[in-house]
Structure formats: structure tokens, C-alpha cells
N, C-alpha and C positions, 0 to 999 in steps of 0.2 A: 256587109262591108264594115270594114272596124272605124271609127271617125275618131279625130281629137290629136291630139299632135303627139309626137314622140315625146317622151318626158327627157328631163336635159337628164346631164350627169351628175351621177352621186354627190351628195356633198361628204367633206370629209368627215368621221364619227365624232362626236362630242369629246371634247377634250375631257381628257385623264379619265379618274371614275365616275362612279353615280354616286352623284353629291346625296347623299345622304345625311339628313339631318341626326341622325342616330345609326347607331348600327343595328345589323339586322341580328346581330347575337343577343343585343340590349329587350330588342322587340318580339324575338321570334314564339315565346311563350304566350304574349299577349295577345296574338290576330284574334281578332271576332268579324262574325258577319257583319258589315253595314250599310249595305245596299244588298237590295234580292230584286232582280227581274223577273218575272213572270212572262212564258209565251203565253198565246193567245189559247194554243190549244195542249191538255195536256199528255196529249201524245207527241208534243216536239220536243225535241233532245238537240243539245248544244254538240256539236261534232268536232269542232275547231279551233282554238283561241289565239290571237296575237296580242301584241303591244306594239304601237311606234317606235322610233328612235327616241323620242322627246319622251315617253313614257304617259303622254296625256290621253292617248286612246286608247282604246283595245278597240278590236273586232273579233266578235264571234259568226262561226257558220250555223246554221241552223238547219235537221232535215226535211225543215217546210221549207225549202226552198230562198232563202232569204238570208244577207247579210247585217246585223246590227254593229252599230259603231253606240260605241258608251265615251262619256267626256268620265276620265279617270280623274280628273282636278275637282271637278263637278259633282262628282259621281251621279251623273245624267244622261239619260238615254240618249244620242246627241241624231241620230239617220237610222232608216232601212233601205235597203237596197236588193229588188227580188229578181232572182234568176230562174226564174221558175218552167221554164224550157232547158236548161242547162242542166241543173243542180249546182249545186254548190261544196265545195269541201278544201278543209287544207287552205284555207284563205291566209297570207301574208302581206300585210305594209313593205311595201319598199322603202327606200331610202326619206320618200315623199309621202307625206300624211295623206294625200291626197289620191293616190293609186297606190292600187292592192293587185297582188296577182292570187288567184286560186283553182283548184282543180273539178272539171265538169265531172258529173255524177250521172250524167245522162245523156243520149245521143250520141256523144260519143269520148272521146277520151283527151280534149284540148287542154291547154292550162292558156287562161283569160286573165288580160291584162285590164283592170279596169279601173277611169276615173271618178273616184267617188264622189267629185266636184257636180259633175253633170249627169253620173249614170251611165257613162259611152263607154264602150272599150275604145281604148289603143291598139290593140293590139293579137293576134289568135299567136300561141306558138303550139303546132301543130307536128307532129314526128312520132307520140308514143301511139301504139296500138293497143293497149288494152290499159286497165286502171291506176290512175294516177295512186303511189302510194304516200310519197313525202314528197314534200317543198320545202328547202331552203337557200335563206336571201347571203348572200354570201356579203361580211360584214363592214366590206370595206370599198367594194364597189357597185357598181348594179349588175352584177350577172348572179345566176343562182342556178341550183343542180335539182333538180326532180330526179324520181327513181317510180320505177314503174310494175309492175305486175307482167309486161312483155319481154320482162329478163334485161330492160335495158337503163342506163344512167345516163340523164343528157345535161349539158352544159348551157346554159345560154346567154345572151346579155340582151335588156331589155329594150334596147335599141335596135334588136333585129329576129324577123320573126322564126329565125332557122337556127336551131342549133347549131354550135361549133363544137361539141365535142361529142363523144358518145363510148359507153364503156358497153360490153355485153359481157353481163356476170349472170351466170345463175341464183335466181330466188334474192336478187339483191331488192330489197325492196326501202331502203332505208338509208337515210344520208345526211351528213351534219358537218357543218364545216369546223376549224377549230376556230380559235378567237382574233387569231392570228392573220387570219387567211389564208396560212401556206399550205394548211393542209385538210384534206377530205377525208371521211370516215365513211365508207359505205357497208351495212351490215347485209350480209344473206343469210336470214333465219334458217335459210332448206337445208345451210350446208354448215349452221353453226360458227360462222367465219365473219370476222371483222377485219376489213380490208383499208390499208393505210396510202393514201398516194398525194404526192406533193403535187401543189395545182397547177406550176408550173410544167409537168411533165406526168399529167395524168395519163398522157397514149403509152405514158411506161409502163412498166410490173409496179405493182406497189410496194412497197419499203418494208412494210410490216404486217403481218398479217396475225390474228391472235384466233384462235383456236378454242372454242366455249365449250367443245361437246362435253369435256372432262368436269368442268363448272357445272353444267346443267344436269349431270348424273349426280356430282355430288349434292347439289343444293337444293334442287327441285326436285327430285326422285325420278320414280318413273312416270309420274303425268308428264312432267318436265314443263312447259311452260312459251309459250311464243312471244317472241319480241315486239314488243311495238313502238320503241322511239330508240333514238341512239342522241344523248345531247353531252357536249366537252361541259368541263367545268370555266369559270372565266380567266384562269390563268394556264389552261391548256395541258393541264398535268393529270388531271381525270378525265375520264369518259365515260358515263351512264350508258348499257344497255337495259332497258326498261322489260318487263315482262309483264302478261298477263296472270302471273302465277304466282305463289308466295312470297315475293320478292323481286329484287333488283342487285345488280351486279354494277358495281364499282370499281372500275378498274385503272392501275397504271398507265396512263397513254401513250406510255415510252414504251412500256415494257411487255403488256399487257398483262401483269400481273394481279390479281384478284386483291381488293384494297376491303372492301366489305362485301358484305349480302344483305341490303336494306331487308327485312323480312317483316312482313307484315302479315300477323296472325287468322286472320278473315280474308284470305285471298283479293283478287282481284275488285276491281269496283263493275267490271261485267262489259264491258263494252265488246265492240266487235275490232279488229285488227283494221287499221287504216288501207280501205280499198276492199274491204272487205265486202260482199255482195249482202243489200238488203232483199225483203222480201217484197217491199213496196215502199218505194221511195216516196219521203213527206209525213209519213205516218209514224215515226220517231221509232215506239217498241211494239207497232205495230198488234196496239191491243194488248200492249204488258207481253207477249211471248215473244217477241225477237229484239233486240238488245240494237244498239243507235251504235253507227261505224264512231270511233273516237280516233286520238293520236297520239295515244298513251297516258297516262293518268299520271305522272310523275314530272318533277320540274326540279330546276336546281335553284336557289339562289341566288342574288347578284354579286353577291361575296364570296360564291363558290363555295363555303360554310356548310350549306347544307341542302339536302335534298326533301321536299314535300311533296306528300301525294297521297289519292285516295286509297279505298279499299272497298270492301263489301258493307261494312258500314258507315254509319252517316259521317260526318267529320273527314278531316283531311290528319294523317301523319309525319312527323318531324323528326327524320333521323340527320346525324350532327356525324358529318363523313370526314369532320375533320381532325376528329380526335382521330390516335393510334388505329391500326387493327385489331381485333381481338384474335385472342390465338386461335380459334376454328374462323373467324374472319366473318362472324354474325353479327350484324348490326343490330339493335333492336331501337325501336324507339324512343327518342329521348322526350317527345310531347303529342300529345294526341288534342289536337284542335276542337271542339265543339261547335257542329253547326245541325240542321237538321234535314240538312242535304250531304248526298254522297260525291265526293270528286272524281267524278270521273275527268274532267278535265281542267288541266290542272298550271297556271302562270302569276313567274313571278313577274312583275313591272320591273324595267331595266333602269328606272330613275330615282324610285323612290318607294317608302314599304311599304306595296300596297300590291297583295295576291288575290288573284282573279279562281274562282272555281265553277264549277259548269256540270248540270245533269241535265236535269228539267229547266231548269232555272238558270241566270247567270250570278254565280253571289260576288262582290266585293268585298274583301277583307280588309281591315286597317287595325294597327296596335291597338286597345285599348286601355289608355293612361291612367287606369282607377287598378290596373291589375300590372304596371311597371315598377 
């Protein structure tokens, strides 16, 4: 039985921007490591990352079964919290510092509403049949959309343990809302298609639909390349599809017109596709051969500026998507970060400039003022 009371309702988002003491244009050359966490074993792999509203948390999921919460203000390990009959994946902050929802890895296929105050859940929301693949918190109330591996997209609000809505797309496995909250983006890798619906009238046809296959021959070749995250930029006019491949696709979110090709020379940073099946869950690469499920290795900005993210080598890279196109529409990097970890997983903090990355380790980034 789930214990602990319904969480009330959203409060409304922090007025205006994120107050930022500098800009992130000012800073973005400078990030260094400065904080690194170590798990306990090093066969565990960080799979997940959030931030708060306030910006003072993060939470990471962990394939040892376990969630850590870090004080971002601190930069201090602050709780653990272990799910170790469940699994754990795709962990998200709500509106409330205080509960998190995220997706079981084990047994069966629930998304768990749980207080991190006491360790209880609130709450089972219960409907998908096979692997949870995305979670997102929709930004303006407490309901949020999961996308599933059972071909389906459900709706929910965290006040009730039953979906209210539900799409059935093929291979949709991927879902982001804009900033706005009018509207949803759901990607289906199988069928190359990014799907547009206004959320007031999501049981409609969607609005837009954008069509990658032509993208993915041109830019990726013939490996071509699998999705793993779809994130808007913060003023609703870009839209990241993220890939395991050479790169990333930058696109118009009106138009769906091709804006860059983040291209990153050392392919991917290796992870597995979110929902992706491990070979033994808790055992991270399971002995260095099997690679830890992630949720894409790329992140955007709070200033929508720019997008960072790993690769196959150590450091994280900085391509600037807000300069022009170029005329073949290549982006190439404009800074390559030094650390001596790989990004696999990869957030910016929504309050202030301070980027989180994640392999083995959890690192903390912050400018550093001897190199501004």
C-alpha cells in the first residue's frame, strides 16, 4: 500500500528568468570540475539526472538500485534513498523538493511517486505494460507525460493514480513538453517522426509532424543513429533531437526545419537507449562489456544559447546554436570542457551556472574565475 498524503498543488513557476548572476555566454568557456562523487562500487553508473525548480538539488538514479540527492548550493551529498526491489530510472523532482516521481526497472513497469521526506511513496501510477522510456514533469502544473516501450503515451496528474489520457503511437518512445506548456513533442525513433499536439486537445491529430528520415541519411550516413532524448529550447522556438551517433539535430519547432547538426567527432559517449534492456541489473557495465541504460547525453542551456554534451571521450562539448546556420547546417564545437570523466549524462541547473555530468561518478561543474 502506498502511505503519506497526496501532495497539494503546483505552486506557480519562479517568476521571470533564472536570475543569474552572470551570463552563461560570459561563463560557458570557464566550467571546470568541482565536486566528484564517487559510488561505492565501480561498476555503478549514474543512469538519470534532475534539478529542482529552486535549482538547489539535483537527483541522480543510480544502477545500484538507489537514489542520491546532492545539495547544489553546498555542493554536498545531502540523502540516499534505495529501491532495491524496484529499480530505479528516469527519476524526476516535481513541483516539490520533496517528491520525486521515477520509473521501475524491475518487476514490473510502475512509475512511483515518492516522498523523499520519509522514504514512503504516495502514490503507484500503474497502466504501462512494458518499459518505461521518458518522464516528463509538465512545467506549469503537476501532471506530466511518460512514453513507454508498449507503443503507448500516458497523461497523468499527480493527484490521481490513473491516467487521463493516452496516445497509441508506434515506437513513440520519447516526450518533452515546450516551455510553454501548450504543447507536447513526442518522438518515434522506429518511424523517424516527431509528433506536435497542443495539450489541450491531445485526443486530436497533432498539428505538425516533422519527418527526420531525410536528416538521418544526410548526416548520419548509413549507421544512422538512434534517438535518445527530445528537449525544447527555453523560449520554445528550438527543439533537440539527441542521438546516439555523430551528432545532434537542431531543429525549428515551427517549422521543423534543420537549424544545425551538433557534430561531435568521437561519436557517442556509449550508453544504452533509455529502457533499454540490461544484462543484469545493479552491476552498472556489467564487468566493463555491457554499457549502463542513460537518457541521453546532451542538455541545453538555461539561456537556450547553447547546447552541451558528452562523447566518447572524457570532457563534455560546447556547441553555441545560436549563432546563424551554416550553409551545409554543421555545427561544430565551439569549446571542449576538460574533465577526466566522460558525459554521459549530462544537466544544466535551471537557476544558476552550475552543470551536473554523470558516468561513473556524479561531477559538479562551476565557472572558474582565474580563467573569466
Amino acid at each position: 500500500m502506498a502511505t503519506g498524503s497526496a501532495t497539494p498543488g503546483a505552486p506557480p513557476p519562479p517568476a521571470g528568468p533564472p536570475q543569474h548572476k552572470v551570463r552563461v555566454s560570459d561563463v560557458i568557456a570557464s566550467f571546470r570540475p568541482s565536486r566528484r562523487f564517487k559510488p561505492p562500487s565501480p561498476n555503478t553508473s549514474v543512469t538519470s539526472l534532475d534539478f529542482d525548480d529552486t535549482g538547489e538539488l539535483a537527483i541522480v538514479a543510480r544502477d545500484d538500485d538507489t537514489l542520491q540527492i546532492y545539495n547544489c548550493k553546498e555542493g554536498k551529498h545531502a540523502k540516499e534513498l534505495k529501491s532495491q526491489k524496484y529499480g530505479v530510472h528516469l527519476a524526476r523532482f516535481s513541483h516539490h523538493a520533496q517528491s520525486i516521481i521515477y520509473a521501475s526497472t524491475k518487476v514490473d513497469d510502475t512509475i512511483r511517486f515518492l516522498s523523499t521526506h520519509d522514504n514512503s511513496y504516495i502514490r503507484y501510477f500503474r497502466g504501462h505494460t512494458d518499459t518505461v522510456t521518458s518522464i516528463s514533469l509538465c512545467p506549469s502544473s503537476d501532471t506530466f507525460m511518460s512514453c513507454s516501450k508498449d507503443n503507448t503515451v500516458k497523461l497523468w496528474n499527480l493527484g490521481s493514480q490513473s491516467y487521463y489520457g493516452m496516445l497509441n503511437l508506434h515506437g513513440a518512445t520519447l516526450g518533452a513538453y515546450d516551455p510553454s506548456a501548450t504543447v507536447i513533442a513526442i518522438a518515434s525513433p522506429a518511424t523517424q517522426n516527431v509528433l506536435l499536439y497542443d495539450v489541450r486537445n491531445y485526443d486530436k491529430s497533432p498539428f505538425a509532424c516533422f519527418d527526420l528520415l531525410e536528416l538521418e541519411q544526410r548526416f548520419l550516413g548509413p549507421q544512422k543513429g538512434q534517438w535518445t532524448k527530445i528537449e525544447f529550447t527555453n523560449d520554445g522556438k528550438s527543439l533537440v533531437v539527441a542521438t546516439d551517433g555523430i551528432g545532434h539535430f537542431v531543429l525549428d519547432a515551427f517549422s521543423g526545419d534543420i537549424q544545425h547538426f551538433c557534430y561531435r567527432k568521437a561519436g557517442s559517449s556509449g550508453r544504452l537507449l533509455p529502457g533499454a534492456s540490461t544484462s543484469n541489473h545493479g552491476a552498472g557495465t556489467a564487468n566493463g562489456t555491457t554499457p549502463a541504460n542513460g537518457q541521453g547525453d546532451v542538455c541545453v542551456t538555461s539561456d537556450g544559447q547553447y547546447l552541451i554534451g558528452g562523447s566518447a571521450e572524457d570532457g563534455l562539448l560546447v556547441w553555441n546554436i545560436s549563432q546563424a546556420p551554416t550553409p551545409n547546417n554543421v555545427l561544430e564545437p565551439t569549446e571542449k570542457l576538460p574533465a577526466q570523466t566522460k558525459g554521459a549524462i549530462v544537466g544544466y541547473n535551471p537557476r544558476t551556472n552550475l552543470l551536473a555530468s554523470g558516468d561513473k561518478d556524479l561531477t559538479l561543474w562551476q565557472p572558474d574565475v582565474d580563467l573569466m
